[in-house]
C-alpha positions as CSV (number, residue, x, y, z in Angstrom):
1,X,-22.0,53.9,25.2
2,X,-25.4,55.1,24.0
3,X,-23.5,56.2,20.8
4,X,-22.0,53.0,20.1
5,X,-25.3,51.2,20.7
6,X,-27.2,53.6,17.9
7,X,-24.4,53.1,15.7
8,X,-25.3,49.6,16.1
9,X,-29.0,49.7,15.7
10,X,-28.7,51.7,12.8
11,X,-26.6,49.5,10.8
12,X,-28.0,46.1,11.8
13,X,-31.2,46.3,8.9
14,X,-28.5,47.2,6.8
15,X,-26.6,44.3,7.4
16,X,-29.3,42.4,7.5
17,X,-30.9,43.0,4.1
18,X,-26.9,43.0,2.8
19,X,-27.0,39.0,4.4
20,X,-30.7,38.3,2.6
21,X,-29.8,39.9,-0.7
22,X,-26.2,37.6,-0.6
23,X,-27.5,34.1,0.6
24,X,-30.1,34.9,-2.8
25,X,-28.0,36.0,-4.9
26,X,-25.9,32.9,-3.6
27,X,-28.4,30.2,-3.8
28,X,-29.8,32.0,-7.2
29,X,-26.4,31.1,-9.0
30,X,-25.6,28.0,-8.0
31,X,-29.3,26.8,-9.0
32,X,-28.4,28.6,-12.6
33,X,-25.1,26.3,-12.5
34,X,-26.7,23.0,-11.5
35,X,-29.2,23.5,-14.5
36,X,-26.8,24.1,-16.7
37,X,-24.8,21.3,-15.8
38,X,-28.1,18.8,-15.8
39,X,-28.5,20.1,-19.3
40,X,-25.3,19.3,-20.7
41,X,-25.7,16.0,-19.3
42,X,-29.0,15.8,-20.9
43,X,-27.4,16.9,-24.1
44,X,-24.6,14.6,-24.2
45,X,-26.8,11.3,-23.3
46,X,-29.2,12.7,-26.4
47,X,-26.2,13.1,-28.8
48,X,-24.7,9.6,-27.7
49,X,-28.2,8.0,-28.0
50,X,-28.7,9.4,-31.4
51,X,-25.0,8.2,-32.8
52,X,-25.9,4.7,-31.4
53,X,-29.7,4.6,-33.1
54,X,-27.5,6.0,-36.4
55,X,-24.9,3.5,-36.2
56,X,-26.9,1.0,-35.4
57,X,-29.8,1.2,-38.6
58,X,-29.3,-0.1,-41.4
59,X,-27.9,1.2,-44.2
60,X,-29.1,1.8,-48.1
């Protein structure tokens, strides 16, 4: 029993740095794929802006 319970107490920081470095790395990416996605958008909405000003002036 006393084995089993330092086997446990010597992983758990390990496990628990392992959970930290995870839910980071987790909520690291996703934040990298929401920007990229909000500038896409942003990119798109410019392009179709600048088409519409284009089409819309007047020609010489």
């Amino acid at each position: 029993m006393d084995t089993t319970l330092a086997v446990l107490a010597g992983l758990t920081p390990s496990v628990g740095v392992g959970l930290l470095f995870w839910f980071s790395m987790r909520k690291i990416l996703r934040a990298d794929r929401h920007e990229r996605e909000a500038l896409d958008r942003m990119d798109r909405e410019g392009m179709t802006a600048a088409a519409e000003s284009a089409r819309n002036s007047p020609s010489r």
